[in-house]
N, C-alpha and C positions, 0 to 999 in steps of 0.2 A: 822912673821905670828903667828899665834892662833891655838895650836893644844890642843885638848880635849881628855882625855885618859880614855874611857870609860870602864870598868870592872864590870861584875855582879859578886855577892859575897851571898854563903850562908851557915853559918854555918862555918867559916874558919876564926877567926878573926887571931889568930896566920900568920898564911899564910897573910892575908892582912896586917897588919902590918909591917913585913919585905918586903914586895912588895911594899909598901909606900916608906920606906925609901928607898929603892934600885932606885925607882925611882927618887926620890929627889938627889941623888949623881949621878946617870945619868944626870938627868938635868942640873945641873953646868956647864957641857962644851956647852950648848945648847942656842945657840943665839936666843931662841924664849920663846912666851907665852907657857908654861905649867900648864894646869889644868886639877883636877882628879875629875870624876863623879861616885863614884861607888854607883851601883844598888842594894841594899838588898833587896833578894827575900824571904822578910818574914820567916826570920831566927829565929828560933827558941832558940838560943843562940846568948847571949850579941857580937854585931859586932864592936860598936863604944869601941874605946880603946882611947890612949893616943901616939900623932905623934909628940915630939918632935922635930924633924929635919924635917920642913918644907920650910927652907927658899929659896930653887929653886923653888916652887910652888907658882904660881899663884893665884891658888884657888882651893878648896878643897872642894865637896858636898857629902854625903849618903843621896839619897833617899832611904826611906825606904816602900815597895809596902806591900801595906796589906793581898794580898794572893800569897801563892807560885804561879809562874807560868813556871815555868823554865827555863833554861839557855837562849836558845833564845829567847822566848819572853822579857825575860828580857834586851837582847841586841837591839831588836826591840825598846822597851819602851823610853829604854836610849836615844837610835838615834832618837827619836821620842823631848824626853824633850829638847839634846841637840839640836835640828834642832827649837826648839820654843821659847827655851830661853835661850840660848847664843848664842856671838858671836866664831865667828871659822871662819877659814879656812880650817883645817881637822880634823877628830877624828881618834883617835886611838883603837879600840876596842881587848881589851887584855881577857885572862883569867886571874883570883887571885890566882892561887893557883903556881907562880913559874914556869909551864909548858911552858909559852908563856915568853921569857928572855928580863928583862926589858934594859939588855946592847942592844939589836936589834933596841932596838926607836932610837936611834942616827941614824942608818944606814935607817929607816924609813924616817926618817923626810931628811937625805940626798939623798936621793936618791926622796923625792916628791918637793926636791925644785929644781931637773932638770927632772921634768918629765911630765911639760909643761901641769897643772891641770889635770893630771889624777890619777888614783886612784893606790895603790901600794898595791900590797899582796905579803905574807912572805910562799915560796913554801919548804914545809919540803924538806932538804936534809936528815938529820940524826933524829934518834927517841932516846926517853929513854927507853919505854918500853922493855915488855920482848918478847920474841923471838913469842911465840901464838900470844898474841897481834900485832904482827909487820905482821906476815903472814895475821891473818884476814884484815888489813887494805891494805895489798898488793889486797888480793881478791877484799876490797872495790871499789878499784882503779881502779881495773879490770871489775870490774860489772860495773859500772858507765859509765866510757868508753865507753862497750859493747854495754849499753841499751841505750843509752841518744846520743852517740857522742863527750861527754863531759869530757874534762882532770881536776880534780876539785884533785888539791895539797898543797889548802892550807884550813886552817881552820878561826879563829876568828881574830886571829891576822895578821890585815891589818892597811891599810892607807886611807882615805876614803877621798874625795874630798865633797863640798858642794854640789855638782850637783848630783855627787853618791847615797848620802844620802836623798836628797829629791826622788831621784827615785825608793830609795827602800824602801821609805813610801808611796811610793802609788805602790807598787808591794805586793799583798798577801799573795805571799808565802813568804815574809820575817817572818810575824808569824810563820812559820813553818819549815823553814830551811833557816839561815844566807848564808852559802855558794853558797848553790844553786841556793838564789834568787838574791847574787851577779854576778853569774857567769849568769845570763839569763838577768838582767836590763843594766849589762856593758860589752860590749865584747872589748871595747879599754882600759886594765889595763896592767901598769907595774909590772913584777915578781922581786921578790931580793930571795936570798937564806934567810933559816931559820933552824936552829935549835932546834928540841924541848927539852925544858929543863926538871930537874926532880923536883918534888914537893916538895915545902919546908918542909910541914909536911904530915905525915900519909902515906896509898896507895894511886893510882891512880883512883876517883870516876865512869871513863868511865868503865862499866863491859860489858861482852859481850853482853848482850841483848840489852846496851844502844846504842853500837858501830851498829848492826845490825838497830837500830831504824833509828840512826843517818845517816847509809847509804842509806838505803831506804827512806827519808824523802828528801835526796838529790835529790835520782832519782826520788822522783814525783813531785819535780818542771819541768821536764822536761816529763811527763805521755803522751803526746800527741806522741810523739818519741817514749819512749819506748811500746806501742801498737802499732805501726807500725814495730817495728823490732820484737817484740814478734808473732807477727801473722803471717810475713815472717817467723820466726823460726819454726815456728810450722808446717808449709805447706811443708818448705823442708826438717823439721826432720820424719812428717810421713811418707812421698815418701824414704825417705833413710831407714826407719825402718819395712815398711811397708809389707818383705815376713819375715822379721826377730821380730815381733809384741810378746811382753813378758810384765810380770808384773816389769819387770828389765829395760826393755828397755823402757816401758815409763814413767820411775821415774822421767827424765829430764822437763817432759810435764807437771806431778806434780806439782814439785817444783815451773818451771816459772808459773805455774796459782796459786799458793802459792801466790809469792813475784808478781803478778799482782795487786793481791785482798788488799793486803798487799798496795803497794803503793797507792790503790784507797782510803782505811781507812785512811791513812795518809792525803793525800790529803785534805780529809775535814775539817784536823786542821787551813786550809789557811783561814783566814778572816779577809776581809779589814777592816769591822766595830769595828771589836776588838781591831784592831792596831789604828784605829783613834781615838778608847775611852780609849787606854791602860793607860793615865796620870789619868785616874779616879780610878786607882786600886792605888795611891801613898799614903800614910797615913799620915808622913808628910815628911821634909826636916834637916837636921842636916849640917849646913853650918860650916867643921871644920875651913874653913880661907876663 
């Protein structure tokens, strides 16, 4: 089989380069086609280097997009070129920077050749970050849950089936959130455990505004849900608040009409037309092997 291991990249050649070759030594025990597409999102700093040890790879492309667009759309884009112009059986869509552990693909690719074409996502068990970090993402977990109905434990690093991916190019909100708009187009996926790694170089790029963006971009793939539970929330938090009524007591009322309005913003980042024209943002192609 033909797996495609798609990674957006920007501004980290360091980092992609040892995530190159780690893949490449991965690959060795791997009875199948491996090839690498990474997406440079108009980086601003020199990305292509020099990959010696290619010889488990199949093939090897950097597109290069002529304007930043960020991480997801950038995975959007990828699954879009990969879905138009190679062949495959599945993509891999990783992070570059080390976090997403290239020893995993082995246990990826075994566990999607018994898993009777459906799609495999890698559900964190252990994190690297730091203890803040780890709490807020407990919260995410929680809020999500809460608002949506929805258990979403895994991130970028999945296993994706042909079917998968055609259906999340004609789903919207994949422009706008990867996860959420896999977890709303396929509800028949296999889970494997996953552990998050730590970054080859530097800090960690997610800060907390991005994490909070990131969480809420999730729950407005699902907005039609969470305005049904928010509006039941609101009906039996006034009745229970309502001889006990304070500028304290209705902070909670606040906030969800905060992160409502919040999800509604978001929401309009979703657009089909953008993701069907996204190959016109590519400047050109650097085909290393």
């Amino acid at each position: 089989m033909k797996y495609v291991v798609l990674i957006p990249i920007f501004n980290d050649r360091e980092s992609l380069k040892l995530l190159v070759e780690n893949i490449n030594s991965e690959a060795k025990n791997i009875n199948h086609e491996i090839s690498l597409v990474i997406i440079n999102d108009a980086s601003s700093q020199q990305i292509i280097d020099s990959y010696p040890n290619l010889e488990n790879i199949n093939s090897f492309e950097i597109i290069n997009m002529k304007e930043n667009r960020g991480h997801t759309r950038c995975i959007a884009s990828g699954l879009k070129y990969i879905f138009e112009k190679k062949e495959f059986d599945f993509v891999i869509p990783m992070d570059g920077d080390g976090e997403d552990r290239p020893e995993e693909i082995k246990n990826f690719i075994q566990v999607s050749e018994q898993s009777d074409g459906k799609s495999v996502i890698g559900e964190r068990i252990k994190r690297s970050e730091g203890l803040f970090f780890k709490i807020c993402y407990q919260f995410h977990k929680f809020l999500t849950l809460a608002f949506t109905g929805q258990s979403i434990k895994f991130g970028n690093f999945t296993c994706l089936t042909k079917t998968t991916v055609k259906k999340l190019l004609e789903e919207k909100a994949t422009w706008n959130s990867f996860s959420g708009s896999l977890k709303k187009v396929d509800k028949d996926i296999i889970s494997t455990t996953s552990i998050r790694g730590k970054r080859y170089y530097g800090p960690s790029q997610m800060s907390f505004f991005n994490l909070v963006k990131h969480s809420l971009s999730i729950i407005s793939v699902f907005r039609k849900t969470v305005l049904i539970r928010s509006a039941l929330f609101i009906v039996f938090y006034i009745l229970l608040i309502k001889s006990n009524a304070s500028v304290i007591t209705s902070l909670p009322l606040v906030l969800l009409l905060i992160m409502i309005y919040s999800i509604s913003s978001l929401a309009l980042r979703e657009n089909i037309n953008q993701l069907n024209n996204s190959l016109t943002n590519i400047h050109d192609i650097d085909k290393i092997k």
